[in-house]
N, C-alpha and C positions, 0 to 999 in steps of 0.2 A: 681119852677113849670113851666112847658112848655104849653107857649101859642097856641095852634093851633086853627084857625079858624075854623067854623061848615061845610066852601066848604070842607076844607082839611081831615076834621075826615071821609067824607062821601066817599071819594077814598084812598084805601089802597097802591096803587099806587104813590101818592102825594110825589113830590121830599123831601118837608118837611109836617112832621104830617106824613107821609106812614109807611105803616106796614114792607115793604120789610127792611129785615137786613143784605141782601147782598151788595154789593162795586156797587153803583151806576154810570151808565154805558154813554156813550153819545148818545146810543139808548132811555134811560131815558130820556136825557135832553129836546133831539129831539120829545120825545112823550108829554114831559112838554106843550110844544108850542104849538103844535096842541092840547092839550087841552085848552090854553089858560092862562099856570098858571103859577104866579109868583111864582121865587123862591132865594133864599138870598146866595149869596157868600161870604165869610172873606180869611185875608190873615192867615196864621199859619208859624212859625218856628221853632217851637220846640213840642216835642212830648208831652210834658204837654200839652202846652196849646190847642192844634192837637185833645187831648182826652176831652179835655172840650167842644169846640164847636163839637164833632162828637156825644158826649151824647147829646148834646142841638138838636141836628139833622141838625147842618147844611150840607147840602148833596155837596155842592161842597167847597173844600177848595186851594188858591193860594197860593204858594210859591211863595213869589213875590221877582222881584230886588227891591222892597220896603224893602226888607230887610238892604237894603244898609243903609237908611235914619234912619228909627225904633230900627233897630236890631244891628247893625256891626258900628256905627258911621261915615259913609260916609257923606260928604254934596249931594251928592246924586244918583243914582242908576247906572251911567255908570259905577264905580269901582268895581261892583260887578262880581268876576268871578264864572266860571264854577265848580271850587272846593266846592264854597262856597252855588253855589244852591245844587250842584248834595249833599255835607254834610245834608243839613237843612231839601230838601223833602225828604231823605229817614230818618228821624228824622221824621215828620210829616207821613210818610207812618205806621210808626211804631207805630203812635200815634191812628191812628184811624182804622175803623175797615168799617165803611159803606160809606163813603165820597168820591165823585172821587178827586181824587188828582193831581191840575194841577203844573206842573215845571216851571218857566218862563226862557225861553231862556235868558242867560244876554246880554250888549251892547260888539259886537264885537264877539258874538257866533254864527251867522250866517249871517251877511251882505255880505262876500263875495261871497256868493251863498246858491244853495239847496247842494252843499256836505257838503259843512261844518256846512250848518244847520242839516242834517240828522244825519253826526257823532255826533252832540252833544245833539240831540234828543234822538239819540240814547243812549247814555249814561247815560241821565237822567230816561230812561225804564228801563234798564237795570242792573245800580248801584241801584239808587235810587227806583225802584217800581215805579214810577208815570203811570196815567194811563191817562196825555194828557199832552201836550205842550201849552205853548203861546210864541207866539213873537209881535215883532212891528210890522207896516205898512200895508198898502193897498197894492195898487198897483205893489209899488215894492217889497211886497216881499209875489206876489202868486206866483212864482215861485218855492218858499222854499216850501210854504204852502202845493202844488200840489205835490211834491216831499217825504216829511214825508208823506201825507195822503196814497199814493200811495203805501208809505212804510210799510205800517199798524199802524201809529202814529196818532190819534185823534190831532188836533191840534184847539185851542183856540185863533183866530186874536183879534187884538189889536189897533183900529185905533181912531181918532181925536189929541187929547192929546199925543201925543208918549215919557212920562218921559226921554227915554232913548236920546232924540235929543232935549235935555235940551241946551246947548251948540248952539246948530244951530239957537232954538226959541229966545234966551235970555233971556229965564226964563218961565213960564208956565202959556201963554195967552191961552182964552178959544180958540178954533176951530169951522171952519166953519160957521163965521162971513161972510156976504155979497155973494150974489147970485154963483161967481164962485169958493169960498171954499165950499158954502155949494153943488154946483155938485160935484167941485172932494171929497169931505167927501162920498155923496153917490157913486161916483164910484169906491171909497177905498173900500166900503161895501159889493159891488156885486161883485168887484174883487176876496175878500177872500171866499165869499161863495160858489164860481163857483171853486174856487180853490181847495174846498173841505173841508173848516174849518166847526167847529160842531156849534159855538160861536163866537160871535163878542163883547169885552169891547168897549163899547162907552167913551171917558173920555171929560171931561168939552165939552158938545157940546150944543148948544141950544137947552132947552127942546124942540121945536117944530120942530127943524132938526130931532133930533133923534126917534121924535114920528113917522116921514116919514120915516128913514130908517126903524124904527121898523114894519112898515104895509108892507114894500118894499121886506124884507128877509122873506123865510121860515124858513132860520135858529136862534134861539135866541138873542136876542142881550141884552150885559151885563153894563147897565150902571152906572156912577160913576161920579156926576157933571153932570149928561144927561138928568134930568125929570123925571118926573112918568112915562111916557110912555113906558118904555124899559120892556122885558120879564124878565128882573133880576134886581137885585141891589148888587154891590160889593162896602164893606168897609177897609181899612187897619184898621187889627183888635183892634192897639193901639191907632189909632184916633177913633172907635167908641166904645170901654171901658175906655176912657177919662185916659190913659196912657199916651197919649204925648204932653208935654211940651210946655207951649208956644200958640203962636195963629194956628188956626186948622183951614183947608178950610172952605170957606161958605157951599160948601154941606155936609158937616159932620155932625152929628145928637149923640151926647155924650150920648149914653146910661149908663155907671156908672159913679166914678168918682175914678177910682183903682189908678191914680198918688198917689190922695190926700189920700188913704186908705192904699197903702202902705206905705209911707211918712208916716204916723202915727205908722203902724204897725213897723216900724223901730226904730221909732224914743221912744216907748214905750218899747220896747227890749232894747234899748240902757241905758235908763231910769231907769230900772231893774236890767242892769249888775253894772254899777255906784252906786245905793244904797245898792247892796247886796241883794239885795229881789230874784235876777233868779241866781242860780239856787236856788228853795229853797227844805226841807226834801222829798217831793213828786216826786224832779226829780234827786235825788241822789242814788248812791246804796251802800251797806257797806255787 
């Protein structure tokens, strides 16, 4: 059964709870804000599970280089190429039906400037359906930003936490810590929005930094480790249906517990084949 709140049921409108069953737009997202209303992103790679959160209603879905870590066995998201987003979101594009569907640019798919962010922006429109980008960085790379937007690419910035300069951090300290991280955090912010991004992920940042860049932007800001205060909340969808193994960020919030449900379901099938009980007369034909 789907939860909607009684704001939500009263605007047909409403990113989530809304009546509209068309492909959800960044002119939506953008109206989201100015009403004021939160709304829930997940990551998706496969068009199963694409069509499970798009019936639950969740109205924006990431193709993330999370996929690296989650999906593909990577230890973590810089090895993710260009084949293997532009593969996954047009698998997800085909999975759902109402959901904007964002691409994420992988590490090394746009750093050397805005052309070779815009070819692979492009490709990800183009092959795959997606109907917005994200990449990393503030500052350097409004650049890119201003170049896709300009190109007619919605594009989704990505600042605090930048998974992708795992390497550079030495692993994945929170952001914008002490007075002159937490300026350049906000001038990473106003960077990409000047730049013409529709959306901003906050990642691990001090709930009360991001509460200020949240009052700071007209444009939404998507947080993830960033406080209540953000216009969104985004989860990797395997950390918050308690899929993935092992210890899980402190801001992850394990809605079911599918490792431990499939792990059973397996392990009960296997169960069955060893006694001779599956297949039994019900699932045979003669």
């Amino acid at each position: 059964m789907t939860h909607v709140s009684p704001a939500h049921k009263q605007s047909p409108k409403a990113l989530y709870g809304g009546t509209s069953s068309r492909r959800v737009t960044v002119r939506d997202i953008a109206a989201a804000k100015q009403r004021g209303e939160k709304w829930p992103m997940l990551t998706a790679y496969d068009a199963m599970t694409a069509s499970v959160f798009d019936e639950a209603g969740i109205p924006v879905m990431l193709v993330g280089d999370s996929m690296g870590n989650c999906h593909l066995g990577y230890e973590s998201t810089v090895p993710v190429t260009m084949d293997e987003i532009a593969l996954l979101s047009a698998a997800v594009v085909r999975g759902t039906k109402r959901a904007l569907v964002v691409g994420d640019l992988p590490f090394g798919s746009y750093q050397e400037g805005p052309v070779q962010a815009l070819r692979n922006a492009t490709r990800l429109v183009k092959e795959a359906g997606v109907g917005a980008v994200k990449l990393e960085g503030g500052e350097r790379s409004a650049h890119q930003i201003e170049l896709l937007v300009q190109s007619g690419i919605p594009v989704m910035a990505h600042v605090g936490l930048t998974p992708q300069s795992v390497n550079a951090y030495g692993g994945y300290p929170v952001q914008g810590r002490g007075e002159e991280a937490a300026q350049q955090l906000l001038r990473d912010a106003k960077a990409v929005q000047d730049a013409g991004a529709f959306g901003v992920v906050l990642e691990l940042v001090p709930a009360e930094l991001a509460a200020e860049v949240t009052r700071s932007l007209h444009i939404p800001t998507i947080g993830i480790g960033a406080g209540a205060e953000c216009d969104a909340q985004v989860l990797v969808w395997t950390d918050m249906a308690g899929m993935t193994g092992g210890r899980v960020p402190r801001f992850v919030k394990q809605y079911a517990t599918m490792r431990e449900v499939l792990g059973d379901a397996a392990r009960a099938f296997a169960e069955d084949v060893v006694g001779g009980t599956y297949p039994a007369e019900e699932h045979s034909f003669h």
